[in-house]
KOLSE-757728 format. One line per 5 residues: number of its first residue (from 1); their letters; for each residue z, y, x of C-alpha. Coordinates in nm, 3 decimals. Layout:
BEGIN
NUM> A> Z,Y,X  ... $
This chain:
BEGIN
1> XXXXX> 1.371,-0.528,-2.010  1.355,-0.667,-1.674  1.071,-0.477,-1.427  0.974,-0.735,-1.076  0.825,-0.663,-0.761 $
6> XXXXX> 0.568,-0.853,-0.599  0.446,-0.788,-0.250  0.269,-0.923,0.043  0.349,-0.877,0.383  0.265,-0.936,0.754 $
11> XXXXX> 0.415,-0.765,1.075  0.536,-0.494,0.908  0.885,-0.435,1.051  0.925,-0.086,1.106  0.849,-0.042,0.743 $
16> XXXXX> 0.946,-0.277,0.534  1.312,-0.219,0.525  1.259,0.146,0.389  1.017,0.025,0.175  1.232,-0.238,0.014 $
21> XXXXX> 1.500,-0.049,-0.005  1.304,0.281,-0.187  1.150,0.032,-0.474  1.522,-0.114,-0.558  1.639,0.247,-0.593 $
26> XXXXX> 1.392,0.296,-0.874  1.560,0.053,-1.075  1.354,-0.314,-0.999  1.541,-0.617,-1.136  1.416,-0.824,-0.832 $
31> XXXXX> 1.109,-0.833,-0.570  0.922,-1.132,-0.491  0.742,-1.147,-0.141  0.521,-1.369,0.079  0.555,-1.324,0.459 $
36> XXXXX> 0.188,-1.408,0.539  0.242,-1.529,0.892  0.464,-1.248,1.023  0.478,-1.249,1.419  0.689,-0.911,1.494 $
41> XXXXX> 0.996,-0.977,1.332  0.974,-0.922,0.971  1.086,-1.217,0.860  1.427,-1.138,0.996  1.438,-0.834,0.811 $
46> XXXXX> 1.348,-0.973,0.495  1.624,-1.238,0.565  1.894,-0.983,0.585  1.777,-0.776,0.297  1.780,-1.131,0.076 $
51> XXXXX> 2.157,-1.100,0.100  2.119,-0.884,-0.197  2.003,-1.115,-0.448  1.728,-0.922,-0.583  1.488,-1.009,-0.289 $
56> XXXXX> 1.350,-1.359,-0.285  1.088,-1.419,-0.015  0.942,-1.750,0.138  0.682,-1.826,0.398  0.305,-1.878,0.385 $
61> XXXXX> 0.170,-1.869,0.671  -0.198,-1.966,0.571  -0.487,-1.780,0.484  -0.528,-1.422,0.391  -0.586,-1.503,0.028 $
66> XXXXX> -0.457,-1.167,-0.153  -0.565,-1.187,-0.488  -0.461,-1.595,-0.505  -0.123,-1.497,-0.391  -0.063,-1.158,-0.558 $
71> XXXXX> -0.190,-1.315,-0.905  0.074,-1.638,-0.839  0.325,-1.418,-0.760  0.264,-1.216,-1.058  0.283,-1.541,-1.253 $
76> XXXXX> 0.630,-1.657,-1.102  0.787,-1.331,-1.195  0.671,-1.420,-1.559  0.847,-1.706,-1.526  1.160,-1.539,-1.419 $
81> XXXXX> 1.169,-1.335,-1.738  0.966,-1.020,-1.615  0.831,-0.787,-1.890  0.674,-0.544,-1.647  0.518,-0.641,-1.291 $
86> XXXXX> 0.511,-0.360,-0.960  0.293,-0.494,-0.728  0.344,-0.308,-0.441  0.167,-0.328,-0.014  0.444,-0.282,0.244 $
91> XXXXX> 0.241,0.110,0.283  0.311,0.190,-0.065  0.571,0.375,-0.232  0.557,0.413,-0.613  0.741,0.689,-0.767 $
96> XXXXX> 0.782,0.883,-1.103  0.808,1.247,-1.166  1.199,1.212,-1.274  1.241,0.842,-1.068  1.286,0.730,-1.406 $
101> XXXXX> 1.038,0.427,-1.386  1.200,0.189,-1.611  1.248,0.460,-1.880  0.842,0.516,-1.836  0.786,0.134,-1.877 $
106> XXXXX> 1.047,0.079,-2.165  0.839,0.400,-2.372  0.486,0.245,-2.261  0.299,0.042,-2.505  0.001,-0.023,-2.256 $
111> XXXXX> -0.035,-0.413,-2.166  -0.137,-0.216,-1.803  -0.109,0.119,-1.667  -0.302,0.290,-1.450  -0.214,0.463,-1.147 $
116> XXXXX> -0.404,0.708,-0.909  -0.327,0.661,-0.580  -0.242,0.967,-0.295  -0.324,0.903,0.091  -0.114,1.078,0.320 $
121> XXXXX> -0.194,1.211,0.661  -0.032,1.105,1.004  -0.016,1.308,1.306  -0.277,1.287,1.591  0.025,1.167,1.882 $
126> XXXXX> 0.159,0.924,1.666  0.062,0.628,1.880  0.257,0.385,1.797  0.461,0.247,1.484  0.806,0.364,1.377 $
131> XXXXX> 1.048,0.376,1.115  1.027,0.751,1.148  0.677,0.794,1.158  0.654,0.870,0.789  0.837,1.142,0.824 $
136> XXXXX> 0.513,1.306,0.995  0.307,1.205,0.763  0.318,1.526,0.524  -0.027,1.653,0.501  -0.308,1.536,0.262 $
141> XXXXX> -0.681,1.632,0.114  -0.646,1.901,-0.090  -0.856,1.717,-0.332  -0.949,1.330,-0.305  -1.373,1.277,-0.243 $
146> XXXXX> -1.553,1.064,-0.460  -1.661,0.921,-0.682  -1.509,0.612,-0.605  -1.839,0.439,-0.606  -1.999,0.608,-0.341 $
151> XXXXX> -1.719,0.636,-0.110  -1.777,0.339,0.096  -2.129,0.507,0.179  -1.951,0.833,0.217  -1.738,0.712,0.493 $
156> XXXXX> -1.976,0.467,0.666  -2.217,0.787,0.680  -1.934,1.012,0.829  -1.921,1.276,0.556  -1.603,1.169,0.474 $
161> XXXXX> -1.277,1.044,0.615  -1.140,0.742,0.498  -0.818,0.944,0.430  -0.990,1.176,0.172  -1.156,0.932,-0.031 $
166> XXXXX> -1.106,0.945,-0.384  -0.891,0.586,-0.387  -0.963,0.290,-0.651  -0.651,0.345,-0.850  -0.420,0.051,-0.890 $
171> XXXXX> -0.173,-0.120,-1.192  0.137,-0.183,-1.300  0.081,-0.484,-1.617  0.272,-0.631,-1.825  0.392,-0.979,-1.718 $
176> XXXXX> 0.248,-1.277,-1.915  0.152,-1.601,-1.819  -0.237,-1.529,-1.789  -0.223,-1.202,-1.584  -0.487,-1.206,-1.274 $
181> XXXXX> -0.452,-0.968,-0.979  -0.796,-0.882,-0.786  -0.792,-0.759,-0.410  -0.625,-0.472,-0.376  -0.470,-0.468,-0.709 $
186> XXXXX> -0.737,-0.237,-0.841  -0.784,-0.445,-1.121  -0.596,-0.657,-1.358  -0.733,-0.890,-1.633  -0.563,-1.114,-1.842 $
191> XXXXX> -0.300,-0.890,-2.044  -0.289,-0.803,-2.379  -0.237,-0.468,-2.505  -0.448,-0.108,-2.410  -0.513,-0.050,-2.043 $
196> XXXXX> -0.405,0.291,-2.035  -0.393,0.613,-1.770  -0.069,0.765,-1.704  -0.016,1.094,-1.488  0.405,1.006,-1.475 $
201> XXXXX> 0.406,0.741,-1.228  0.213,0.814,-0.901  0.148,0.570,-0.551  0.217,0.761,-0.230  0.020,0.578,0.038 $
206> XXXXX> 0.085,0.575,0.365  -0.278,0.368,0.494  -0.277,0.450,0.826  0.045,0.509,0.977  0.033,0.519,1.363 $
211> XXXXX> -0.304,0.464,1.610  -0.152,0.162,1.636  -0.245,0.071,1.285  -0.649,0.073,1.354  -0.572,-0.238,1.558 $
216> XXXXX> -0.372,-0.403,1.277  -0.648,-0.344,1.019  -0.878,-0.461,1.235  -0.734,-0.779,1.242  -0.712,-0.787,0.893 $
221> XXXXX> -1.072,-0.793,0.887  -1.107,-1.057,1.079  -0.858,-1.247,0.845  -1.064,-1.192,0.565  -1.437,-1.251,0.724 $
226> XXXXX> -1.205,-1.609,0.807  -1.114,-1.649,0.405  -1.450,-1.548,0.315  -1.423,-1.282,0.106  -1.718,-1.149,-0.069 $
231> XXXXX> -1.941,-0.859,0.135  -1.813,-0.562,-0.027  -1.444,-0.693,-0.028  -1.204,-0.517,0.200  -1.488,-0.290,0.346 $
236> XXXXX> -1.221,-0.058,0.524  -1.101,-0.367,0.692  -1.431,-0.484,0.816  -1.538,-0.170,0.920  -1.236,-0.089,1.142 $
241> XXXXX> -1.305,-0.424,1.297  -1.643,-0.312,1.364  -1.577,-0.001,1.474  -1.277,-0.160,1.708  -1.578,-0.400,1.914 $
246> XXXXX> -1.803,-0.091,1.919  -1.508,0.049,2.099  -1.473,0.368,1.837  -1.183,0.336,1.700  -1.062,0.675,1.888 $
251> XXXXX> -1.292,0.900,1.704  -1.166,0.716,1.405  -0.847,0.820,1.473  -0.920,1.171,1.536  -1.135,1.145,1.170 $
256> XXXXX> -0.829,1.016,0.982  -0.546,1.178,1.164  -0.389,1.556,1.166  -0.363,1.845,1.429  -0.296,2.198,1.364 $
261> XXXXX> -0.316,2.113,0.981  -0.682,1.992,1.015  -0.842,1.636,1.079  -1.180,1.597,1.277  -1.420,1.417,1.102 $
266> XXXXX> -1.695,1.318,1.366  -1.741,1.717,1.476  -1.624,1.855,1.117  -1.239,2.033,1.102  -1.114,1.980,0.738 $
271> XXXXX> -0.856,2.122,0.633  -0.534,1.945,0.450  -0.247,2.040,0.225  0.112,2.021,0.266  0.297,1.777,0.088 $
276> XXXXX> 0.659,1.682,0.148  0.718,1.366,-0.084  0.638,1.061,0.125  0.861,1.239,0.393  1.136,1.266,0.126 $
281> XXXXX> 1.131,0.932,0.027  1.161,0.799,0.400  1.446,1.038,0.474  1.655,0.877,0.228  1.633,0.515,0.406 $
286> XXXXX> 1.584,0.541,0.733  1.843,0.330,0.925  1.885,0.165,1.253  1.948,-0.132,1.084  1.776,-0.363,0.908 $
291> XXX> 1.465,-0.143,0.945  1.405,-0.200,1.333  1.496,-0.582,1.323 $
């Protein structure tokens, strides 16, 4: 059984070393990534981590075309004799209750699986990116706000956070010749077998990592009003890009980011939980080098 990778990236150099390096340790065969247009440096660390030969990674500078991309890559790993495909954003980190994912995979007989997603928390002074700033991020919602459908009006209305949103859970498929990946990978069509749930394998997200990282996404929403995705596509994206040429983005911040154990969403102090295993995960890889390029 052979289990790929497939990712998408774009200046994410403090964190795609770790990140890398974490999804090998679970046991993938080989990862298969897109630099889309990297400016920062990333594409020198993805150059030095190709010395192992699981990581192949080319160039495509073009536009932000996710779902094209992710489903092609998807496809190629099919073609490279994957049974199982991870897709995975540089702010994810997949795990498993025992880090056993390939034994999960070999015992599944889902053509897709299912996976609820977990956003973590930064801290309010973490201004700018790091390879340490996951370390911070240790707090969540005690319980995720949805349902999913309504959490786009939730959040536009202020009675949420974007950080406690119940999150549009996201697959790991089978690998056939057919698969399709939609934005986000929140859905998958094109497999055969059961879509099923599973509680084993869990996706520790890390969406908003610095203050610094409002900025980013707000240029990702430009980059998608530019490839013309479809109104409700990439909401979050387009909001934050909104938000940043209303100049608001610092009550954002304070809405989706921790102090003294509580965010502040627009005059409400919520409370969040403790939770130690996105911190774990980043303990185990953080390096000087490759990470900082």
């Amino acid at each position: 059984m052979k289990v790929f990778g497939i990712s998408i990236v774009r200046n994410e150099v403090d964190i795609i070393g770790l990140n890398i390096l974490h999804h090998l340790s679970l046991g993938l065969d080989e990862i298969l990534i897109v630099d889309n247009g990297s400016s920062d440096g990333t594409d020198r660390v993805l150059q030095q981590l190709a010395m192992d030969g699981r990581i192949k990674w080319s160039k495509n500078a073009g536009p932000y075309r996710q779902p094209e991309i992710f489903t092609e890559l998807a496809r190629e790993a099919y073609r490279r004799g994957a049974d199982w495909v991870l897709p995975i954003d540089a702010d994810e980190f997949w795990d498993t209750t025992n880090r056993d994912l390939r034994g999960v995979l070999e015992r599944s007989n889902a053509g897709a699986l299912r996976v609820q997603i977990v956003n973590f928390v930064q801290r309010r002074e973490q201004r700018n990116r790091s390879p340490s700033a996951l370390v911070h991020m240790t707090r969540r919602a005690p319980q995720p706000k949805g349902p999913v459908e309504s959490c786009q009006d939730l959040v536009e209305s202020h009675q949420i956070a974007y950080v406690e949103m119940m999150y549009p859970p996201k697959w790991v498929s089978r690998a056939c010749s057919t698969v399709e990946i939609s934005a986000g990978n929140h859905l998958v069509y094109g497999v055969e077998g059961p879509y099923e749930d599973t509680d084993v394998i869990v996706c520790l997200h890390a969406p908003l990592r610095a203050r610094s990282m409002l900025d980013a996404k707000a240029d990702t929403g430009r980059r998608a009003d530019e490839a013309g995705y479809l109104p409700g596509e990439m909401w979050h994206l387009r909001r934050w890009l909104r938000l940043r040429d209303e100049g608001a983005l610092e009550a954002e911040w304070s809405a989706n980011s921790y102090a003294r154990d509580h965010i502040e969403v627009y005059g409400a102090q919520r409370p969040l939980a403790f939770d130690s295993r996105l911190r774990d995960i980043a303990i185990r890889w953080i390096r000087p080098s490759p990470l900082e390029g």
